[in-house]
Biopython code that builds the backbone (N, CA, C, O; Angstrom):
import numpy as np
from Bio.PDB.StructureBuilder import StructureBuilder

atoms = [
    (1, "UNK", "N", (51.842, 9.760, -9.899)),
    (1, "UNK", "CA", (51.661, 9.513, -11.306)),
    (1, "UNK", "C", (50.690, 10.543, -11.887)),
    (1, "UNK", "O", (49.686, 10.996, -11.338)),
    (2, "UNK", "N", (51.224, 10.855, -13.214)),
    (2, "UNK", "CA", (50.066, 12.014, -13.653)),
    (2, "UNK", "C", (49.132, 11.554, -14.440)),
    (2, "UNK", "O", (49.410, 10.704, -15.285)),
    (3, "UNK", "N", (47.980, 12.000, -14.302)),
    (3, "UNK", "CA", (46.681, 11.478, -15.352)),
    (3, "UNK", "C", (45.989, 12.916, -15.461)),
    (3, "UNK", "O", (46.259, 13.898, -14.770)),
    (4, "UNK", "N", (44.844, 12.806, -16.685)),
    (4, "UNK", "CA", (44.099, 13.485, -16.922)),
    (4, "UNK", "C", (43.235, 13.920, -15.919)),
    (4, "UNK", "O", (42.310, 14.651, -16.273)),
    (5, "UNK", "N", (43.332, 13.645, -14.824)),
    (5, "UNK", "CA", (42.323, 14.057, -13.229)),
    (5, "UNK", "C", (43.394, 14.732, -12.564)),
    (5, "UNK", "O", (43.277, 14.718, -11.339)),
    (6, "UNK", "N", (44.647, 15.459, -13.118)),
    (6, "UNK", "CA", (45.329, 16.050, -12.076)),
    (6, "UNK", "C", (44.674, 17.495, -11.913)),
    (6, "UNK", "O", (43.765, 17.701, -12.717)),
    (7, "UNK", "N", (44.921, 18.395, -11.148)),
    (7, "UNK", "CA", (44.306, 19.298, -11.020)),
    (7, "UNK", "C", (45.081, 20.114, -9.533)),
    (7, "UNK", "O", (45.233, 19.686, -8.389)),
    (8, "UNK", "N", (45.421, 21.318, -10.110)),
    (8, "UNK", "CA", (45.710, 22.044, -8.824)),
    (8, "UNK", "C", (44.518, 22.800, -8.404)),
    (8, "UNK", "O", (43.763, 23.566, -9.004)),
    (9, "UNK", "N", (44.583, 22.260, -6.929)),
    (9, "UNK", "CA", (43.660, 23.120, -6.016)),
    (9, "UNK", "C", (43.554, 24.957, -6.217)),
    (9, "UNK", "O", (44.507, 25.723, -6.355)),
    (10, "UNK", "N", (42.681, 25.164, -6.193)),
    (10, "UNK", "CA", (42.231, 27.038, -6.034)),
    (10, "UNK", "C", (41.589, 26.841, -5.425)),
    (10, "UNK", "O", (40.820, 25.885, -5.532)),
    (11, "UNK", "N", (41.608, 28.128, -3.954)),
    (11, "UNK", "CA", (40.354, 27.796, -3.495)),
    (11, "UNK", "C", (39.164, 29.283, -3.963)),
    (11, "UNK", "O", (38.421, 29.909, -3.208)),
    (12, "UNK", "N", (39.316, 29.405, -4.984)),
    (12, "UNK", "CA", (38.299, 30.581, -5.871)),
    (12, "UNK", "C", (37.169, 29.572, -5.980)),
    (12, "UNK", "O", (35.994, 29.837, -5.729)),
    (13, "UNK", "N", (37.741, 28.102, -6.475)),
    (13, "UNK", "CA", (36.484, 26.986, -7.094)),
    (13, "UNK", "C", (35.741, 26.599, -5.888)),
    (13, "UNK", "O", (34.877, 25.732, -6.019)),
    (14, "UNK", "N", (35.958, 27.129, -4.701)),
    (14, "UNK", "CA", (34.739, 26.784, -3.367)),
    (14, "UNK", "C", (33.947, 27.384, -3.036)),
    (14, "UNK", "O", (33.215, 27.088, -2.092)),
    (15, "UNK", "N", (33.836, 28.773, -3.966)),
    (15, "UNK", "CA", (32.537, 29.763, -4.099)),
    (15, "UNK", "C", (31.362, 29.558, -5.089)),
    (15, "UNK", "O", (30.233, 30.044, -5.147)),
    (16, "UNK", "N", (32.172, 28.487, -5.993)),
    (16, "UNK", "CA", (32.011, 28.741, -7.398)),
    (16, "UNK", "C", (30.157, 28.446, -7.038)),
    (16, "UNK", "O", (29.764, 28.023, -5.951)),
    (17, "UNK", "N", (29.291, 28.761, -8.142)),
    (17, "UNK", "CA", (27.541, 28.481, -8.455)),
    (17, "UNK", "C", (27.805, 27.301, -9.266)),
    (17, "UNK", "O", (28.799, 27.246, -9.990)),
    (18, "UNK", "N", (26.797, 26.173, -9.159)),
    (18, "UNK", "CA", (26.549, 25.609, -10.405)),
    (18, "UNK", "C", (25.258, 25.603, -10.783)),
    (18, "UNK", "O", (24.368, 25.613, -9.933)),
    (19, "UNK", "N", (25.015, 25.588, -11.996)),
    (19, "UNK", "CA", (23.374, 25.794, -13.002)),
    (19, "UNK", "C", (22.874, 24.322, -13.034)),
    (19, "UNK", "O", (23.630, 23.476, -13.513)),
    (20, "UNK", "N", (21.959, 24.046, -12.676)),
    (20, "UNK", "CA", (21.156, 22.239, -12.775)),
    (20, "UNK", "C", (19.843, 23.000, -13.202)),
    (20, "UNK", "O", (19.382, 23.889, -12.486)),
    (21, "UNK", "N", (19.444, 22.745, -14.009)),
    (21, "UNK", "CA", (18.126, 22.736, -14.536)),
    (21, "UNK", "C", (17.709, 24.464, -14.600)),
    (21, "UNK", "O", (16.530, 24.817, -14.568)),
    (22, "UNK", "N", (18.697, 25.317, -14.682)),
    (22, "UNK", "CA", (18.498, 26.637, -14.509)),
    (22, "UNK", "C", (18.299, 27.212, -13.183)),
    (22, "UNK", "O", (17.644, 28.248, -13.065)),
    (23, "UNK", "N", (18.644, 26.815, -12.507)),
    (23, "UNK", "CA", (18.781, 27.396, -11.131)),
    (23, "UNK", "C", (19.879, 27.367, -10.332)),
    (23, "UNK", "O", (20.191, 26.211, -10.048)),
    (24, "UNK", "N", (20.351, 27.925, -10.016)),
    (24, "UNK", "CA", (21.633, 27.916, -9.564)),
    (24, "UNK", "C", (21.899, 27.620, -7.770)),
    (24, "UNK", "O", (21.143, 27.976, -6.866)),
    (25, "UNK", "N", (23.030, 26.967, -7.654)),
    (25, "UNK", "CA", (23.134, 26.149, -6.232)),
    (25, "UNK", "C", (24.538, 26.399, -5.673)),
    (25, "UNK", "O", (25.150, 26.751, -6.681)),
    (26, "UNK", "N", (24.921, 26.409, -5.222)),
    (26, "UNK", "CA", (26.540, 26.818, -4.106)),
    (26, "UNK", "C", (26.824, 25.270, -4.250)),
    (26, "UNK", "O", (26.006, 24.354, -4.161)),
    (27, "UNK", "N", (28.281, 25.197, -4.512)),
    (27, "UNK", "CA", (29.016, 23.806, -4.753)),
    (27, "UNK", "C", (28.770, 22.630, -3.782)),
    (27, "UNK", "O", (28.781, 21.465, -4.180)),
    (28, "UNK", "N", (28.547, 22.972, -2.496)),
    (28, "UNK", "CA", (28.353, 21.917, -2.292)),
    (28, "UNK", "C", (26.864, 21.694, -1.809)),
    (28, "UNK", "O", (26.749, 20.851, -0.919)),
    (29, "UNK", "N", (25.891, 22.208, -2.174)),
    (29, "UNK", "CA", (24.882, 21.617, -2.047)),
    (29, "UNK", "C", (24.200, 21.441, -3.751)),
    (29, "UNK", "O", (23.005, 21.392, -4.041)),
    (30, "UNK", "N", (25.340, 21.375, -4.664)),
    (30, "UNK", "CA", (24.836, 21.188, -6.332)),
    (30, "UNK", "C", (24.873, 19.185, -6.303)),
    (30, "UNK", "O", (25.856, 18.463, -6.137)),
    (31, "UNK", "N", (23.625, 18.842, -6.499)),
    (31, "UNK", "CA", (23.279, 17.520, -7.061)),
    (31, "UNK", "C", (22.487, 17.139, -7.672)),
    (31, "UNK", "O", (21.591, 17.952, -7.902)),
    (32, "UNK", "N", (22.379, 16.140, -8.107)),
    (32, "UNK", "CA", (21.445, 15.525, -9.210)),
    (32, "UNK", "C", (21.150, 14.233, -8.920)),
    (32, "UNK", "O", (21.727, 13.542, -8.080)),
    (33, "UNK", "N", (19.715, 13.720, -10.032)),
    (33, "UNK", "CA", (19.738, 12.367, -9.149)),
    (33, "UNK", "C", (20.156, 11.349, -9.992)),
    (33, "UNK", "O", (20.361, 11.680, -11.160)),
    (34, "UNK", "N", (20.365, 9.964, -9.622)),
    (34, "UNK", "CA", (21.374, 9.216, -10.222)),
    (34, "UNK", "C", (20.661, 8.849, -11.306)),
    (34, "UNK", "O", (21.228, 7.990, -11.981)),
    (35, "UNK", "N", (18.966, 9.428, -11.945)),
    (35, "UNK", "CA", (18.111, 8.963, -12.981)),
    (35, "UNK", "C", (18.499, 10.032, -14.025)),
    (35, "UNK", "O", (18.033, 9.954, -15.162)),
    (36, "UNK", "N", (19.049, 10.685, -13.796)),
    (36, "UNK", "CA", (19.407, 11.727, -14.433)),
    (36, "UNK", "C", (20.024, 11.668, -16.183)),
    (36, "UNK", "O", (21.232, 11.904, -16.216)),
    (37, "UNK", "N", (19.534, 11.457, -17.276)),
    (37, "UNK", "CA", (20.281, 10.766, -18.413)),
    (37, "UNK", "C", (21.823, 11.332, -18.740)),
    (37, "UNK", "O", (22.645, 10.799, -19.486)),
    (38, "UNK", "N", (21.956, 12.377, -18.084)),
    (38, "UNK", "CA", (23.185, 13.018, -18.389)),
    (38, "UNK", "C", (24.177, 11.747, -17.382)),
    (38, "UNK", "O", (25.108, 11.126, -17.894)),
    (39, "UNK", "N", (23.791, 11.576, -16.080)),
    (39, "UNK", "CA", (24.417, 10.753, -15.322)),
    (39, "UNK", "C", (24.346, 9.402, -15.796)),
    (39, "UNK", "O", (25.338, 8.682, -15.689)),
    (40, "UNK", "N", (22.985, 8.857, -16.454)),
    (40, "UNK", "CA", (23.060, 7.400, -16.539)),
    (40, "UNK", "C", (23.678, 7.232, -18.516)),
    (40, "UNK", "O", (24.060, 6.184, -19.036)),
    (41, "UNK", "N", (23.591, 8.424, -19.110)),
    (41, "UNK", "CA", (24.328, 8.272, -20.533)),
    (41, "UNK", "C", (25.220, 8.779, -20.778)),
    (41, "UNK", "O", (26.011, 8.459, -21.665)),
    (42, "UNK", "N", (25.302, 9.813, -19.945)),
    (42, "UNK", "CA", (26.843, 10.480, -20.438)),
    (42, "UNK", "C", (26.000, 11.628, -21.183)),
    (42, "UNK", "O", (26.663, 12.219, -22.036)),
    (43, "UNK", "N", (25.188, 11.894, -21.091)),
    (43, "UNK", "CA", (24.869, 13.724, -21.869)),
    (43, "UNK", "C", (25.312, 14.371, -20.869)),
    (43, "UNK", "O", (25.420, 14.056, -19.684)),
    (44, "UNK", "N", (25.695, 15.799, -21.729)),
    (44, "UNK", "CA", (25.990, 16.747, -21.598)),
    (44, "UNK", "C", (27.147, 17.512, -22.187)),
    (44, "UNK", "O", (28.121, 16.998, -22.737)),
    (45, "UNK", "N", (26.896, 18.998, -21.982)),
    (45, "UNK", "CA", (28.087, 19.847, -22.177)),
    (45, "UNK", "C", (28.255, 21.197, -21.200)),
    (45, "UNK", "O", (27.359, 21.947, -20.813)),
    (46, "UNK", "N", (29.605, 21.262, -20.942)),
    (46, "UNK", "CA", (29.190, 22.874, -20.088)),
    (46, "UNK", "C", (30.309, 23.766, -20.543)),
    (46, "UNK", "O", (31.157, 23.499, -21.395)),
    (47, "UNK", "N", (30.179, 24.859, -19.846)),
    (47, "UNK", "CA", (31.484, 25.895, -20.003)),
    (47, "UNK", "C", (31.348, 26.682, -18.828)),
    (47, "UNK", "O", (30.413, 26.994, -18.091)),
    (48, "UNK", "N", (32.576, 26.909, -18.881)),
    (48, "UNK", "CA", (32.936, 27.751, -17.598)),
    (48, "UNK", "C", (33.181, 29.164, -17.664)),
    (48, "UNK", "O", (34.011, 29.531, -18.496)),
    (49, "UNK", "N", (32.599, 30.060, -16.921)),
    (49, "UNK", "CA", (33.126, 31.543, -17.853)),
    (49, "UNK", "C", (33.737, 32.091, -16.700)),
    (49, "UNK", "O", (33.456, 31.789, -15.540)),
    (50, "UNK", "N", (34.782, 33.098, -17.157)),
    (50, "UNK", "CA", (35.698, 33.976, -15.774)),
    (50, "UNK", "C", (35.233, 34.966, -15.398)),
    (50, "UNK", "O", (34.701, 35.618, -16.296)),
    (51, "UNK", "N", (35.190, 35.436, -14.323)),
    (51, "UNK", "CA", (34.547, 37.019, -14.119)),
    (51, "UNK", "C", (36.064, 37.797, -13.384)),
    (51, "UNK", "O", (36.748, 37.379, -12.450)),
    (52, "UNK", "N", (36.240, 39.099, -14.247)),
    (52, "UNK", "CA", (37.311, 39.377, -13.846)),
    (52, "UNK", "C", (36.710, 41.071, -13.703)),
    (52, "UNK", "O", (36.328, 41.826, -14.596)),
    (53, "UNK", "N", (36.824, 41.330, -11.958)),
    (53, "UNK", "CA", (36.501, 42.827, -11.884)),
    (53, "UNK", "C", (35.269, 42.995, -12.721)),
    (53, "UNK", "O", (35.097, 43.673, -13.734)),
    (54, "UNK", "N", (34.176, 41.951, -11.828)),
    (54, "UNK", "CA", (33.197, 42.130, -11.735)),
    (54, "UNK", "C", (32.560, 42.090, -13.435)),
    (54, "UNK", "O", (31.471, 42.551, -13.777)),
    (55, "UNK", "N", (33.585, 41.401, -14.353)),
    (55, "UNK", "CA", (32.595, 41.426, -15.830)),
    (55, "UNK", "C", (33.122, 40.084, -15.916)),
    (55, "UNK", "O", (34.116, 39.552, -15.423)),
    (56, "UNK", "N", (32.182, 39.669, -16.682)),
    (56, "UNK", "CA", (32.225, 38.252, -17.532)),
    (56, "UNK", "C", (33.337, 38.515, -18.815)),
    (56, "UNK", "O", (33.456, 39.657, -19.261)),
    (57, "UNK", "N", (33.877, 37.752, -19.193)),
    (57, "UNK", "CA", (35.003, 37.488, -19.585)),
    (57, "UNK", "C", (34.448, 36.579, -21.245)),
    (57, "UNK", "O", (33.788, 35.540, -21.218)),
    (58, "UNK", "N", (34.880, 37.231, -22.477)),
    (58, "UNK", "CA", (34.148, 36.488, -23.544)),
    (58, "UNK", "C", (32.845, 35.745, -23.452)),
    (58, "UNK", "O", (32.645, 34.563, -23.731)),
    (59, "UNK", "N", (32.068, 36.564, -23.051)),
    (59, "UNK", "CA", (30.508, 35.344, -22.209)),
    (59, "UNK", "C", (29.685, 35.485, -23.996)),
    (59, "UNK", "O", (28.806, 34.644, -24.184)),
    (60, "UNK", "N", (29.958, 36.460, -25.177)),
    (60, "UNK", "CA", (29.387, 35.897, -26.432)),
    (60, "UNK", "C", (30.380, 35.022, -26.997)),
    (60, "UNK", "O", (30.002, 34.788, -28.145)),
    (61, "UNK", "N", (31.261, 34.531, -26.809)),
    (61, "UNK", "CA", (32.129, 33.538, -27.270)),
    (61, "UNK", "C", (31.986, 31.975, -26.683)),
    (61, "UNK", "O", (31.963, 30.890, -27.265)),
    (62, "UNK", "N", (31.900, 32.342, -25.285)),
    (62, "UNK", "CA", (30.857, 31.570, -24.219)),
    (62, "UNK", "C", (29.728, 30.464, -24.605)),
    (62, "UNK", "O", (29.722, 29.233, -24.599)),
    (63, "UNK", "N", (28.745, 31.494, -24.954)),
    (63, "UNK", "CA", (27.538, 31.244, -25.131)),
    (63, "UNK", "C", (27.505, 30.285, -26.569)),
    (63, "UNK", "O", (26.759, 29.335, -26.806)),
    (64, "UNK", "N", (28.461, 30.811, -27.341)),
    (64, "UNK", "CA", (28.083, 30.309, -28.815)),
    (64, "UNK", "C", (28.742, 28.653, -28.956)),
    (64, "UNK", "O", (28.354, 27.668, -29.584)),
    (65, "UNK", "N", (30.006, 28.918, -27.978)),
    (65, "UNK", "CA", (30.553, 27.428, -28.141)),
    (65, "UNK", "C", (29.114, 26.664, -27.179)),
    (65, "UNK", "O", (28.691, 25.725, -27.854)),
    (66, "UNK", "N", (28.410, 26.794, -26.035)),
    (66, "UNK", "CA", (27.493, 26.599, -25.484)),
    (66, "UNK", "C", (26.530, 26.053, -26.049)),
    (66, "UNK", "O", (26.264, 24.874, -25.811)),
    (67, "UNK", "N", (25.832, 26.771, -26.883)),
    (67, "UNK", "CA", (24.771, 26.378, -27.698)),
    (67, "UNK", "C", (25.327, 25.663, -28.802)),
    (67, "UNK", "O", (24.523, 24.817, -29.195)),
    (68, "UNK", "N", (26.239, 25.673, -29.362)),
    (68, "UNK", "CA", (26.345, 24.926, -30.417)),
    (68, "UNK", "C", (26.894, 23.197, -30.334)),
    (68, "UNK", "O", (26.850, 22.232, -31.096)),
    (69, "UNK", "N", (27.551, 23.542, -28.583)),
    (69, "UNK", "CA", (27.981, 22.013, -28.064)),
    (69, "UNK", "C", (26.052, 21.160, -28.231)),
    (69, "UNK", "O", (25.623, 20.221, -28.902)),
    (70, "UNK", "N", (25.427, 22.092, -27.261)),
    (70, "UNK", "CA", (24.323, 21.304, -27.125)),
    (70, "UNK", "C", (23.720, 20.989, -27.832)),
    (70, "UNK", "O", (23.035, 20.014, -27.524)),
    (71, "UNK", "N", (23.544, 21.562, -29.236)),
    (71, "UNK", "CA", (23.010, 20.953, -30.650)),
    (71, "UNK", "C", (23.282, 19.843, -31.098)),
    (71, "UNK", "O", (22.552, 19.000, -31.621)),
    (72, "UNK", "N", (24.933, 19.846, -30.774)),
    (72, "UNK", "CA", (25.436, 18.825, -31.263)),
    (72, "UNK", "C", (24.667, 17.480, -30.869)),
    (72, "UNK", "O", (24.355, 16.752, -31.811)),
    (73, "UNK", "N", (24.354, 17.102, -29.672)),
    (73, "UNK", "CA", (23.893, 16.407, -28.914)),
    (73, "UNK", "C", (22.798, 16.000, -28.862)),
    (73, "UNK", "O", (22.395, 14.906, -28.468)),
    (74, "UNK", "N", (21.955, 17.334, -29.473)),
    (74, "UNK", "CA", (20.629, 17.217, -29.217)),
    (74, "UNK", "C", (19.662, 17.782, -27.609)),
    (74, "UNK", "O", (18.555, 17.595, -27.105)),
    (75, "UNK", "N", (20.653, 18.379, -27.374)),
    (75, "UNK", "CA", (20.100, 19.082, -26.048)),
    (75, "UNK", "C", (19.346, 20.458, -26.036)),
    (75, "UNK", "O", (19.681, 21.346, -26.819)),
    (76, "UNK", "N", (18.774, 20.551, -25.534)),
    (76, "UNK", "CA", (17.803, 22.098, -26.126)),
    (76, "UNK", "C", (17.734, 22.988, -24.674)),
    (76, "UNK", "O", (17.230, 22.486, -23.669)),
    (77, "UNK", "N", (18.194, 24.112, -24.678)),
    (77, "UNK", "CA", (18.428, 24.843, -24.067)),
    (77, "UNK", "C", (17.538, 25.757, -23.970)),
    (77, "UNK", "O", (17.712, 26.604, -24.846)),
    (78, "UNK", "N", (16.572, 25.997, -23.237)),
    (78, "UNK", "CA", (15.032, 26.679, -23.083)),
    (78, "UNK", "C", (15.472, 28.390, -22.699)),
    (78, "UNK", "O", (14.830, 29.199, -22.029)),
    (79, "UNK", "N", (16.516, 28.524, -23.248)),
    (79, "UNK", "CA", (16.781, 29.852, -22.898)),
    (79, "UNK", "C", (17.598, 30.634, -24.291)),
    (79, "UNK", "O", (18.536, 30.091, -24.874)),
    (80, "UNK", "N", (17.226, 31.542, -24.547)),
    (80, "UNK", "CA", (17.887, 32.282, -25.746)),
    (80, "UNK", "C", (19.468, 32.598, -25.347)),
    (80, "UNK", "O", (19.776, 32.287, -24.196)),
    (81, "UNK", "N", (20.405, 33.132, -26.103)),
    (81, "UNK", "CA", (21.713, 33.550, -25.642)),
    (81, "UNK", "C", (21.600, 34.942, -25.162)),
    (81, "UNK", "O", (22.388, 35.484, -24.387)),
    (82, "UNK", "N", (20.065, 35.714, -25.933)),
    (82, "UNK", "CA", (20.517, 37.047, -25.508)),
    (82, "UNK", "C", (20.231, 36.809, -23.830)),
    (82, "UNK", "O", (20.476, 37.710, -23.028)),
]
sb = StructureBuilder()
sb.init_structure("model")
sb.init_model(0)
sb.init_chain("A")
sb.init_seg("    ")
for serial, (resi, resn, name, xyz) in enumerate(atoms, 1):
    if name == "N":
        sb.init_residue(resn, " ", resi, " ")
    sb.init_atom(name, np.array(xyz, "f"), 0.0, 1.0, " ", f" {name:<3s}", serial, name[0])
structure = sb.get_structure()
């Protein structure tokens, strides 16, 4: 049956970094703790950017949907876009 959780496997996404608090972690050692308000309310926003031959891929198009998700929200992002 199909649902919104279908998803074909890549295995590109088993290298992938993830960012938690600005630091970056290899997939499977990326966690958080279950006090976490994003985990216990539902905040957050992210984006995913492509790197193709070694460049980032629209990363000012990126950034702007980025920052402007987190406004929405009220999330403050301690880092400039430049």
């Amino acid at each position: 049956m199909t649902s919104s959780h279908d998803f074909k496997k890549d295995k590109r996404n088993n290298s992938i970094k993830i960012n938690i608090n600005g630091k970056f972690f290899p997939r499977k050692k990326a966690k958080i703790s279950v006090f976490d308000s994003g985990f216990i309310l539902g905040d957050g926003c992210w984006d995913s950017i492509r790197l193709h031959n070694n460049k980032l891929l629209f990363l000012k198009e990126h950034l702007k949907r980025l920052y402007e998700d987190a406004r929405a929200i009220d999330i403050k992002i301690p880092k400039t876009k430049n």
